[in-house]
KEVEXDREN-375557 format. One record per residue: residue number from 1; residue in one letter; x, y, z of N, C-alpha, C in turn. Coordinates in Angstrom, 1 decimal. Example, Ala and Ser with C-alpha at 12.3 -4.5 7.8 and 13.67 -1.06 7.14 Angstrom:
# residues 2
<1; "A"; <13.2; -5.7; 7.8>; <12.3; -4.5; 7.8>; <13.2; -3.3; 7.8>> <2; "S"; <12.8; -2.2; 7.1>; <13.7; -1.1; 7.1>; <12.9; 0.0; 7.9>> 
# end
This chain:
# residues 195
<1; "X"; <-8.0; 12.8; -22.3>; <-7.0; 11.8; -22.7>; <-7.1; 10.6; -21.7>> <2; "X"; <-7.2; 10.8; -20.8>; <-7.1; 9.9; -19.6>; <-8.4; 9.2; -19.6>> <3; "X"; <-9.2; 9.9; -20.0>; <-10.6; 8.8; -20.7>; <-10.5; 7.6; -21.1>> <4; "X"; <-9.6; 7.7; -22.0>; <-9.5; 6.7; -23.1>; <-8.9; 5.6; -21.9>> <5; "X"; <-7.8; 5.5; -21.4>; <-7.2; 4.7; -21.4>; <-7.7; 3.5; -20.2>> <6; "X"; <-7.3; 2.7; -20.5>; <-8.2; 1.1; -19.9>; <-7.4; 1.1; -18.3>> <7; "X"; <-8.5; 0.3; -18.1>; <-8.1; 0.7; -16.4>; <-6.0; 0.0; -15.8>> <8; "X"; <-5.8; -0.5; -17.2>; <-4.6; -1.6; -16.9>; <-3.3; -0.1; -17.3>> <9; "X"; <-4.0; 0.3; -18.0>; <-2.9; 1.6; -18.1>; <-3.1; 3.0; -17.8>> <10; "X"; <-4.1; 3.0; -17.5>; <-4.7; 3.7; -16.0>; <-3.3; 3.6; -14.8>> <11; "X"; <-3.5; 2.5; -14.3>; <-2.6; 1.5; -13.3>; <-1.6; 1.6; -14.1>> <12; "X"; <-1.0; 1.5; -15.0>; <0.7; 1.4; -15.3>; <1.2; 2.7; -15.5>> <13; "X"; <-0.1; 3.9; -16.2>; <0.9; 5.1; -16.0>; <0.8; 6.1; -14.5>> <14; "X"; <-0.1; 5.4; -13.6>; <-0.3; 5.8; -12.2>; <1.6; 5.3; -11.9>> <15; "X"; <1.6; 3.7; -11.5>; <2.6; 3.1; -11.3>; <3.9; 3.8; -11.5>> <16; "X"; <3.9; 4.0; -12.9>; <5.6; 4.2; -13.2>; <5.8; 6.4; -13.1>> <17; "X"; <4.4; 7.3; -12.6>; <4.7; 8.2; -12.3>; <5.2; 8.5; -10.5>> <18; "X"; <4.4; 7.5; -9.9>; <5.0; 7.2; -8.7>; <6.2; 6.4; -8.5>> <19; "X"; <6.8; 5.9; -9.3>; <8.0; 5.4; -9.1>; <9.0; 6.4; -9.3>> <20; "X"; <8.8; 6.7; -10.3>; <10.0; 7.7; -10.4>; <9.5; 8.9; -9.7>> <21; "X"; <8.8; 9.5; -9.2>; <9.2; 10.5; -7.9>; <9.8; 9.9; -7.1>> <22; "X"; <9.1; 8.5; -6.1>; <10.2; 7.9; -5.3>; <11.5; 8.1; -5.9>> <23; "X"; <12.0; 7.2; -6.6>; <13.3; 7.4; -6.9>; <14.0; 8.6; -7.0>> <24; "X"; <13.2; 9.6; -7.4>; <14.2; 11.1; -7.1>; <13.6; 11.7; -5.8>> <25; "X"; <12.4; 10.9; -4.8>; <12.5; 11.6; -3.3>; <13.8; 10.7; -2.5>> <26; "X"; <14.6; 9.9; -3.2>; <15.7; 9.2; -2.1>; <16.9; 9.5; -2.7>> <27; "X"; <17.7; 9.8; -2.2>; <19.5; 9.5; -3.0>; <19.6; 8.2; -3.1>> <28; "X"; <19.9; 7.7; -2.5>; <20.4; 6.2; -3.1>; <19.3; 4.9; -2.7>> <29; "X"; <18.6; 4.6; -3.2>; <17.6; 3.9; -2.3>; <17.6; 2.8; -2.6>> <30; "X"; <17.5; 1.7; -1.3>; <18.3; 0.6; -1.1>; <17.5; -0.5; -2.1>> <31; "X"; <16.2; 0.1; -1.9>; <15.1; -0.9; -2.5>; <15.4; -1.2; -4.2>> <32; "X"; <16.2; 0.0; -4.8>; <16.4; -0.1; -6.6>; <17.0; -1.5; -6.8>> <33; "X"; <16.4; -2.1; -8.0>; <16.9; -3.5; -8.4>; <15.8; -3.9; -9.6>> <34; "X"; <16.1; -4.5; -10.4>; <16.0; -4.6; -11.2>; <15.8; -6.4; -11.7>> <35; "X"; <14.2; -6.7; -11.3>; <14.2; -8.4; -11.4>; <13.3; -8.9; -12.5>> <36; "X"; <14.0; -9.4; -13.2>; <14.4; -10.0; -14.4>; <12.8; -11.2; -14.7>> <37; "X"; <12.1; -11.7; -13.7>; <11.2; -12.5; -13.2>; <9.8; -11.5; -13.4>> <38; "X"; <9.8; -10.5; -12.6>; <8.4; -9.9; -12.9>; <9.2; -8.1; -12.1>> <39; "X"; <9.0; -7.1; -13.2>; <10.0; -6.0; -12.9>; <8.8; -5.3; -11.5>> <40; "X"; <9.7; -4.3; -10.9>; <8.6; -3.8; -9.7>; <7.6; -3.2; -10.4>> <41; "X"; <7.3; -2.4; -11.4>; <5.8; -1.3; -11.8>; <4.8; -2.8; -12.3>> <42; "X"; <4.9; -3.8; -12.7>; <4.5; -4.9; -12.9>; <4.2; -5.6; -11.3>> <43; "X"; <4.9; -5.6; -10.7>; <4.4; -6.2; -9.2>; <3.8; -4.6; -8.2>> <44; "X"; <3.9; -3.8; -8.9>; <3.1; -2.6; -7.8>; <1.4; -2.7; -8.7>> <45; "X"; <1.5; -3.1; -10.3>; <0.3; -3.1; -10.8>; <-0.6; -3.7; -10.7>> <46; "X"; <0.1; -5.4; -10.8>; <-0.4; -6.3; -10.2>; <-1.0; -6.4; -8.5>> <47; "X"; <0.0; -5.4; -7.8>; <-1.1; -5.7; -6.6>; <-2.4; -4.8; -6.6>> <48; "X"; <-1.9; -4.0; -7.2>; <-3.4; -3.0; -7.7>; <-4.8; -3.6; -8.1>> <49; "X"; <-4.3; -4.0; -8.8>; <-5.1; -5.3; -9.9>; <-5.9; -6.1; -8.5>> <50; "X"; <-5.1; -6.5; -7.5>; <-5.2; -7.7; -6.7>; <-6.4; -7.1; -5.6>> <51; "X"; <-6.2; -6.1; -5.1>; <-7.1; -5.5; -4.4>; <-8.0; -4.6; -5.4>> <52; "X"; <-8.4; -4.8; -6.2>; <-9.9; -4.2; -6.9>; <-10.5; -5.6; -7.5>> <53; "X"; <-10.1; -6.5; -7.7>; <-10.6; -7.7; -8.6>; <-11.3; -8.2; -6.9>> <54; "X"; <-12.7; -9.0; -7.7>; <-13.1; -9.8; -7.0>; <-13.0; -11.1; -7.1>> <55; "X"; <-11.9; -11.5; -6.0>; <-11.2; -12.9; -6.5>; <-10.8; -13.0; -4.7>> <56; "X"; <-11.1; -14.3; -4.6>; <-11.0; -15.3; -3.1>; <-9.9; -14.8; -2.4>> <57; "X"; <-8.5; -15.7; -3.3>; <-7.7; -15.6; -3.0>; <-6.2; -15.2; -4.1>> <58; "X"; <-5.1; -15.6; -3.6>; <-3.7; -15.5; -4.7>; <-3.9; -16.0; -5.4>> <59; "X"; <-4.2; -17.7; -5.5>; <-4.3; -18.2; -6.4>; <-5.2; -18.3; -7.4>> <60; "X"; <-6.3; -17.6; -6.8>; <-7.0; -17.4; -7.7>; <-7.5; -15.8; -8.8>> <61; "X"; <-6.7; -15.1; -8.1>; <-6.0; -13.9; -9.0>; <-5.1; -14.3; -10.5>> <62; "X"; <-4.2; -15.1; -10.1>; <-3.6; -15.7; -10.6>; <-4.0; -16.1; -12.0>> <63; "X"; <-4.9; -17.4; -11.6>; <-5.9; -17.6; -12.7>; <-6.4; -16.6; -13.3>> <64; "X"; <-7.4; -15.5; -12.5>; <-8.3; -15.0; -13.1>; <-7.3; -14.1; -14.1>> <65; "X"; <-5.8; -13.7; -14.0>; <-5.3; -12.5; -14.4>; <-4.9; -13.2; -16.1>> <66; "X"; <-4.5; -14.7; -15.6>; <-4.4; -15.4; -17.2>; <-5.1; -15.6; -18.1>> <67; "X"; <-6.8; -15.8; -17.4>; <-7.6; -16.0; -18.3>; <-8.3; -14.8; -18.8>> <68; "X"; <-8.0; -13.7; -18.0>; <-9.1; -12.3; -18.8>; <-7.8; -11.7; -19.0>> <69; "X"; <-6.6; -11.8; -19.0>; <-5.6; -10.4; -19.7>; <-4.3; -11.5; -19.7>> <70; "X"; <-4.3; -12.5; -19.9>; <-3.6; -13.4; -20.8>; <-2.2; -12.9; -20.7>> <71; "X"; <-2.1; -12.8; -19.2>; <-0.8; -12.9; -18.7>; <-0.7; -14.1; -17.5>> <72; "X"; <0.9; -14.8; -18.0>; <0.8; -15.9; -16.7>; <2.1; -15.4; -16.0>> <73; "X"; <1.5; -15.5; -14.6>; <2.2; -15.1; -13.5>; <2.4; -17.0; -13.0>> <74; "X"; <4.0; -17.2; -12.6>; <4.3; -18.0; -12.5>; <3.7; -18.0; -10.6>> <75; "X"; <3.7; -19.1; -10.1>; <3.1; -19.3; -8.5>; <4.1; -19.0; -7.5>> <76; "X"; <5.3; -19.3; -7.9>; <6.7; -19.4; -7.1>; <7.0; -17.7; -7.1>> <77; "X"; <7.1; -17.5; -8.2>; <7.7; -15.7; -8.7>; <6.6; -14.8; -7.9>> <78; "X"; <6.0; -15.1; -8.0>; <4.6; -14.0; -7.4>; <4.6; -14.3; -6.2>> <79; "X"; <4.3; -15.4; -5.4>; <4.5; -15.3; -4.0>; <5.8; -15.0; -3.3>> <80; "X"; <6.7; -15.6; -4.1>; <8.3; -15.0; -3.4>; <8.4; -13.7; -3.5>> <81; "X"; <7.3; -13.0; -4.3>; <7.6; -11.1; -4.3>; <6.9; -10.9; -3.4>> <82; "X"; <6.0; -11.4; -3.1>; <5.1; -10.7; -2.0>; <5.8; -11.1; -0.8>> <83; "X"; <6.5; -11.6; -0.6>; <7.3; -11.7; 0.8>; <8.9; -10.7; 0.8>> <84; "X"; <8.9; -9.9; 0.2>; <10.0; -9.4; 0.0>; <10.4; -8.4; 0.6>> <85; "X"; <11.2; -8.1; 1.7>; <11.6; -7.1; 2.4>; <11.9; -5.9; 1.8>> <86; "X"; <12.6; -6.0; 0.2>; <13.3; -5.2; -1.0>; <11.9; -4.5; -1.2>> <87; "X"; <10.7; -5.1; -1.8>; <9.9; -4.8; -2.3>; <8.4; -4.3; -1.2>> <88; "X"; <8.8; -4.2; -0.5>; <8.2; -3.6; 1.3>; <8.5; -2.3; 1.2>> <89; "X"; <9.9; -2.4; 1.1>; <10.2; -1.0; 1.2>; <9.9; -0.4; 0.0>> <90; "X"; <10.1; -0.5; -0.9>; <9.7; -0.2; -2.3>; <8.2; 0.3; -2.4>> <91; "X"; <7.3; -0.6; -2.3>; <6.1; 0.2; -2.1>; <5.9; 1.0; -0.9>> <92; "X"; <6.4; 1.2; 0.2>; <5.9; 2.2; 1.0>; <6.4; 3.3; 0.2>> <93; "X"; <8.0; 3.2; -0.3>; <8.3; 4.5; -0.4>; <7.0; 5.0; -1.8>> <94; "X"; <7.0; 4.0; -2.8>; <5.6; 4.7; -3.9>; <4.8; 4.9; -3.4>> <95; "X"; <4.2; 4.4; -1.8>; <2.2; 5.0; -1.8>; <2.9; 6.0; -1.0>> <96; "X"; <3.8; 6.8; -0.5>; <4.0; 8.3; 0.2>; <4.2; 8.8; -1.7>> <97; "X"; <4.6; 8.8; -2.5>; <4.6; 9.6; -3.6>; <3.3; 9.6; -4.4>> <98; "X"; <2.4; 8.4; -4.6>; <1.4; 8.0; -4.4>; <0.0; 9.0; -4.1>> <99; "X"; <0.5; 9.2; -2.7>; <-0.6; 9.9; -1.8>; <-0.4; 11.6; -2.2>> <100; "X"; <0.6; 11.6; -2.6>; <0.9; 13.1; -2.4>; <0.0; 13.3; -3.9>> <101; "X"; <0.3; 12.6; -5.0>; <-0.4; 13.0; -6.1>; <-1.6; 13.3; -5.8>> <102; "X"; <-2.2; 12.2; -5.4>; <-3.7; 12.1; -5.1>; <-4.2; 13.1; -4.6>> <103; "X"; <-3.3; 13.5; -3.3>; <-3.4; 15.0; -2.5>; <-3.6; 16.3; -3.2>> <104; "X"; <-2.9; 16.2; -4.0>; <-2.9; 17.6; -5.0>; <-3.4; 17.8; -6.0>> <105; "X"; <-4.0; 16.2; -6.7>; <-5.5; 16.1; -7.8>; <-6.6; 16.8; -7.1>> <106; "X"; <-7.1; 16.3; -5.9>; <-8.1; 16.4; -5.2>; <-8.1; 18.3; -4.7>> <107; "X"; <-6.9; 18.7; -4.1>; <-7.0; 20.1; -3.7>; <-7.3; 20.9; -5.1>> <108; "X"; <-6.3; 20.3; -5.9>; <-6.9; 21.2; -7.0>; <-8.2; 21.2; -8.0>> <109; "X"; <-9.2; 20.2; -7.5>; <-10.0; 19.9; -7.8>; <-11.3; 20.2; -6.7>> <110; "X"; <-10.3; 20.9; -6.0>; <-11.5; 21.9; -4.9>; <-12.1; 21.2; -4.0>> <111; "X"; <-11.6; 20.1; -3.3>; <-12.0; 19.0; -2.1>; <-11.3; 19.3; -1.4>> <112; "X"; <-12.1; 19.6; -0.3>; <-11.5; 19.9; 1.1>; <-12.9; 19.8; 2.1>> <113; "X"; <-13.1; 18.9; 2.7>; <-13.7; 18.3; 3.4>; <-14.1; 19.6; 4.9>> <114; "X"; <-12.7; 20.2; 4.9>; <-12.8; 20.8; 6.3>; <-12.7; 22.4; 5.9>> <115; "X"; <-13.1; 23.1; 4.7>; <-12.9; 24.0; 4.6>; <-13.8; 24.9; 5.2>> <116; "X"; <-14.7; 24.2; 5.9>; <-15.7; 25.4; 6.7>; <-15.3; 25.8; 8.4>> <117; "X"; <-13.9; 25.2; 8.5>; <-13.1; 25.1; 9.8>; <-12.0; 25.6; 9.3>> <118; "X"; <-12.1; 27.0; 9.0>; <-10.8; 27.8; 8.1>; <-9.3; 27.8; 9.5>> <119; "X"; <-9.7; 27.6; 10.7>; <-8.4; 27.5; 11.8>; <-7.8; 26.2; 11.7>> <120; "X"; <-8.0; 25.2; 10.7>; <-7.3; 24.1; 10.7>; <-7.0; 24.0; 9.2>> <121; "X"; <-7.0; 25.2; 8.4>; <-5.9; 24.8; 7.1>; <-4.2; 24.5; 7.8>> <122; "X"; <-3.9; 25.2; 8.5>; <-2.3; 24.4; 8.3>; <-2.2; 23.1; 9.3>> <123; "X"; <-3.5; 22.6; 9.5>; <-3.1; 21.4; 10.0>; <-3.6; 19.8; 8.9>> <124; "X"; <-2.7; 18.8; 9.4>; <-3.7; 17.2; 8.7>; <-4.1; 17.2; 9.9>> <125; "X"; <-5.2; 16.8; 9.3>; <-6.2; 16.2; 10.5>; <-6.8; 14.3; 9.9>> <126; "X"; <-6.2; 13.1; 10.4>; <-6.4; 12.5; 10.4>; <-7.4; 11.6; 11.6>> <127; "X"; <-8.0; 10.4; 10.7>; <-8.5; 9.9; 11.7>; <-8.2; 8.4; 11.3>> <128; "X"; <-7.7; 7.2; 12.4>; <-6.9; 6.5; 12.2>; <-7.7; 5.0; 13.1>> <129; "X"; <-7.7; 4.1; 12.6>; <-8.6; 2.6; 13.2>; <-7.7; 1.7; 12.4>> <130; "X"; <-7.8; 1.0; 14.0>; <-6.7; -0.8; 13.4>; <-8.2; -1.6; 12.6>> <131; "X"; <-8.0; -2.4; 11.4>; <-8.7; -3.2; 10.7>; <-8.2; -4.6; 10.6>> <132; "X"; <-8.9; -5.6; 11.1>; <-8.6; -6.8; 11.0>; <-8.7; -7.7; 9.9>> <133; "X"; <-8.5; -8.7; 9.3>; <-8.7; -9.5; 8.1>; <-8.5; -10.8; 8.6>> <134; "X"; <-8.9; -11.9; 7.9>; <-8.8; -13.5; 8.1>; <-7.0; -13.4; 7.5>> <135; "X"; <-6.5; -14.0; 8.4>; <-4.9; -14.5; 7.9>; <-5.3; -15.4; 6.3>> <136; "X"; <-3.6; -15.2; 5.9>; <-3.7; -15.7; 4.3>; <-3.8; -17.7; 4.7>> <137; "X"; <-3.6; -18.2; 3.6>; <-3.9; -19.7; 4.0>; <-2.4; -20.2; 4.6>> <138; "X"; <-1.6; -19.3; 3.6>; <-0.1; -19.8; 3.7>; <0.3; -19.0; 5.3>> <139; "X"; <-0.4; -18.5; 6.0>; <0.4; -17.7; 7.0>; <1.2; -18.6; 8.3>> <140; "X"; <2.6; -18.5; 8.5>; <3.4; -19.7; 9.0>; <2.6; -19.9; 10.3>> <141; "X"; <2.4; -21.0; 11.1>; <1.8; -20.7; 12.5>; <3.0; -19.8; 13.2>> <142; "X"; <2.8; -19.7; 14.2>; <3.9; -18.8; 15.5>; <4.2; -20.1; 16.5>> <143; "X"; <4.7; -19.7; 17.3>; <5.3; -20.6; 18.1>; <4.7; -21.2; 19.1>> <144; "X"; <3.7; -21.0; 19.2>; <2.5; -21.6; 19.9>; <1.6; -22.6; 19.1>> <145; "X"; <2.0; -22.4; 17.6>; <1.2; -23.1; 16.8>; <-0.3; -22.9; 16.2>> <146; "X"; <-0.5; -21.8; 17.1>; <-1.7; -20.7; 16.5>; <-1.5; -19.9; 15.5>> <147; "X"; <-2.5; -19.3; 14.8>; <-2.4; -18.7; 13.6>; <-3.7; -17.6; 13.8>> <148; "X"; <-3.5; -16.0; 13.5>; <-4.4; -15.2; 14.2>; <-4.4; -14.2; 13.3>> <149; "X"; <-5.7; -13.5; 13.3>; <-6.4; -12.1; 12.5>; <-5.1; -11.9; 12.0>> <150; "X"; <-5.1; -11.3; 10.7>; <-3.7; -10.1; 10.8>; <-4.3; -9.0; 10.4>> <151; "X"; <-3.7; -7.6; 10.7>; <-4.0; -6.4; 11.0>; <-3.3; -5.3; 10.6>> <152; "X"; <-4.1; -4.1; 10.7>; <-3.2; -3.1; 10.3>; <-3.8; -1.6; 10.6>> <153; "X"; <-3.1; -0.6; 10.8>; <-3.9; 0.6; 11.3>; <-3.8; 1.7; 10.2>> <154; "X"; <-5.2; 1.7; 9.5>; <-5.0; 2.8; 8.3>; <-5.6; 4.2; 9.5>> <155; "X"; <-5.0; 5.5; 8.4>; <-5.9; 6.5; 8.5>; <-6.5; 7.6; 7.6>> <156; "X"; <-7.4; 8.2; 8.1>; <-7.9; 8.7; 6.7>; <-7.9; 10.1; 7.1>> <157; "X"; <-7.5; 10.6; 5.4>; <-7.2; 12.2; 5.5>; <-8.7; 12.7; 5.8>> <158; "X"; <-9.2; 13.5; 7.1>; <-10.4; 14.0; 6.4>; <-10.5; 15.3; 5.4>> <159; "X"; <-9.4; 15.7; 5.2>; <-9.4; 17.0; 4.5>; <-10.2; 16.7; 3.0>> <160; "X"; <-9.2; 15.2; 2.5>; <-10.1; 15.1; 1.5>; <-10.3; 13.2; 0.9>> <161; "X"; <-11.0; 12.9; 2.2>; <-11.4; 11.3; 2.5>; <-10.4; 10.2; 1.5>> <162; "X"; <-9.0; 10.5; 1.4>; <-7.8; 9.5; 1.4>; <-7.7; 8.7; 2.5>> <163; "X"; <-7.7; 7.4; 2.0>; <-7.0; 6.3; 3.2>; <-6.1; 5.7; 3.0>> <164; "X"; <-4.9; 6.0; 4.2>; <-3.5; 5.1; 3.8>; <-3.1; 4.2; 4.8>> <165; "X"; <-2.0; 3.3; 4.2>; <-1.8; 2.7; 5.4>; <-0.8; 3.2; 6.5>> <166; "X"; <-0.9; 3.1; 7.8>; <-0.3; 3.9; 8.7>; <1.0; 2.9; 9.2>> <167; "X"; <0.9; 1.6; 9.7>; <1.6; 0.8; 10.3>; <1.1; -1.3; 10.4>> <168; "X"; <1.9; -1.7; 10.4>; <0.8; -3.1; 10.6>; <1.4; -3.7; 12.1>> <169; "X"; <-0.2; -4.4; 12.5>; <0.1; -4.8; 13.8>; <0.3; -5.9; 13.8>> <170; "X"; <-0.1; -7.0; 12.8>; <0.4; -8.1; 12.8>; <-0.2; -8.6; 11.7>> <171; "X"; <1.2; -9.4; 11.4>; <0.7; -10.6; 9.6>; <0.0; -11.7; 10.2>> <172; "X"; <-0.6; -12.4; 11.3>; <-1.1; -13.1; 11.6>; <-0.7; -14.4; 12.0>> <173; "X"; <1.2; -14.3; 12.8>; <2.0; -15.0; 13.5>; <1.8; -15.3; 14.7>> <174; "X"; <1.2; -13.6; 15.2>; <1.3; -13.5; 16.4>; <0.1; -12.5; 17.0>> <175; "X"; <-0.6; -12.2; 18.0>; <-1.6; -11.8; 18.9>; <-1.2; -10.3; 19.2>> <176; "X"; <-1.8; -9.5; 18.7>; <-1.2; -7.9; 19.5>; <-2.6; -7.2; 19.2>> <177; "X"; <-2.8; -6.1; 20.3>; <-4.0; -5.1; 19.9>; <-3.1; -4.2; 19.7>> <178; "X"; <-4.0; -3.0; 18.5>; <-3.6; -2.1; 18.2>; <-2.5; -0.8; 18.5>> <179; "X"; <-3.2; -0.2; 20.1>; <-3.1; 0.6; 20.1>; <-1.4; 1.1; 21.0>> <180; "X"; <-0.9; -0.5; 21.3>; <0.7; -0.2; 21.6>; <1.3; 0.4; 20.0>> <181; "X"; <1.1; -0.5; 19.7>; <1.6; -0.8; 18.1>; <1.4; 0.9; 17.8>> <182; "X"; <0.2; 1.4; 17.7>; <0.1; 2.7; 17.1>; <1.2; 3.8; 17.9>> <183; "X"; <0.8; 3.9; 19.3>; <1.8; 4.0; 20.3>; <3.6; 4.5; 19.8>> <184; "X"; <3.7; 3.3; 19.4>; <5.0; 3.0; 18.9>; <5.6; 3.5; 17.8>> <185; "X"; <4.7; 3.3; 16.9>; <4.7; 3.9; 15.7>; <4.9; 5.4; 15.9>> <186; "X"; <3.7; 6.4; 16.6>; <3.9; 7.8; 16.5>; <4.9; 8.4; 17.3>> <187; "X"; <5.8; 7.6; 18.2>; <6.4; 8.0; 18.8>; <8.1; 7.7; 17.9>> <188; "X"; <8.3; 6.4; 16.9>; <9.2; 6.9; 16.4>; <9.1; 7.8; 14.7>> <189; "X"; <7.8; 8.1; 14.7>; <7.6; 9.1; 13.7>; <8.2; 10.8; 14.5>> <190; "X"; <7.8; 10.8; 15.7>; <8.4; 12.0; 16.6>; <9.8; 12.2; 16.0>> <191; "X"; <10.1; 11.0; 16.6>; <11.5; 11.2; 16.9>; <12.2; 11.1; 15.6>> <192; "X"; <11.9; 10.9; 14.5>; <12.1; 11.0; 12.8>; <11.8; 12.6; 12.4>> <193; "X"; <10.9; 13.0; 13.0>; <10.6; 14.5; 12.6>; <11.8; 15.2; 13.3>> <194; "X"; <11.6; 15.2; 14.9>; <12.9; 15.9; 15.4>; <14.1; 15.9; 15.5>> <195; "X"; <14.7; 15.1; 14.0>; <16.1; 14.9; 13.5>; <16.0; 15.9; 12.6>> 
# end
C-alpha cells in the first residue's frame, strides 16, 4: 500500500503519525496551536519537501513548490514560521517521535549494524560531528557586524545508520566551536536523565 502513494503523502502520512504520538508523549504541550495561515503537518511537510528538493534557496522553494505542486506559499507566512520558537519546539518534540518510528521499522526489518558486538545490545552507541553550512542570506549580522558559518552537531545511530540532530551551535550571529557547545548540551541531558 505504501507503494502507491506519492512521495507528498508519503510526507503527510509520515507528518501527521508523528504528530500525534508527540502530542500524546506530552501532557499539555506548550507548542499545540493551531494557525489558520499554514497549519503545523503543512509546515513540518513543507520543510521536508525543503531539504530533499534541489533548490538554492527559500525563495526559491517557494517558487519551485508553486509551479510543480501548485501550492502558493505566501513569503511573509513561511518565513515568519521558520523563525518561530512555538514551532522549534514543535518539531524537536516530532523528530524524537519521528526517530523512534524509524528505530523500530529498521529493527524490525533486521538492521543492526552492530550485531556482531552482541556486549553492546543494551547500549546506543552513537557517533556525533558538528557540520557547518553557509549562513542563510537573511541571517541578522551580530554585533560586531559579522555574519558567520552556522552550525550544528548531528549524530548518528550506528546500530542502524539514523542521523539526528543533536544541538545547534550557532544560526550564524555569532562565532563558537563545537565542542563547548556539545559539552553543554550532554551535561544538561545528565542532569535531565537524573531527575
Amino acid at each position: 500500500m505504501i507503494n502507491n502513494l506519492s512521495l507528498n503523502d508519503l510526507l503527510l502520512t509520515h507528518c501527521n503519525e508523528s504528530m500525534e504520538k508527540a502530542l500524546a508523549a506530552e501532557r499539555h504541550p506548550v507548542w499545540q496551536r493551531s494557525c489558520p495561515e499554514m497549519n503545523d503537518i503543512d509546515f513540518i511537510r513543507l520543510g521536508l519537501m525543503r531539504c530533499i528538493s534541489a533548490v538554492d534557496s527559500g525563495r526559491h522553494f517557494i517558487q519551485t513548490t508553486e509551479e510543480l505542486h501548485g501550492e502558493l506559499l505566501p513569503h511573509s507566512t513561511y518565513f515568519k514560521a521558520l523563525k518561530s520558537s512555538r514551532r522549534t519546539s514543535m518539531l524537536e518534540a516530532i523528530e524524537r517521535q519521528s526517530y523512534k518510528t524509524h528505530c523500530k521499522y529498521l529493527a524490525s526489518s533486521g538492521i543492526d549494524y552492530l550485531k556482531s558486538f552482541p556486549e553492546l545490545d543494551e547500549y546506543t552507541v552513537e557517533a556525533a560531528d558538528g557540520h557547518f553550512i553557509d549562513h542563510a542570506c537573511h541571517t541578522p549580522k551580530g554585533n560586531n557586524g559579522k555574519v558567520y558559518a552556522a552550525g550544528f552537531i548531528y549524530a548518528m545511530n550506528l546500530r542502524n545508520g539514523l542521523l539526528r540532530p543533536v544541538c545547534c551551535i550557532t544560526n550564524g550571529t555569532k562565532r563558537h566551536h563545537e565542542l563547548p557547545i556539545l559539552r553543554n548540551h550532554i551535561e544538561h541531558e545528565n542532569v535531565s536523565v537524573a531527575r
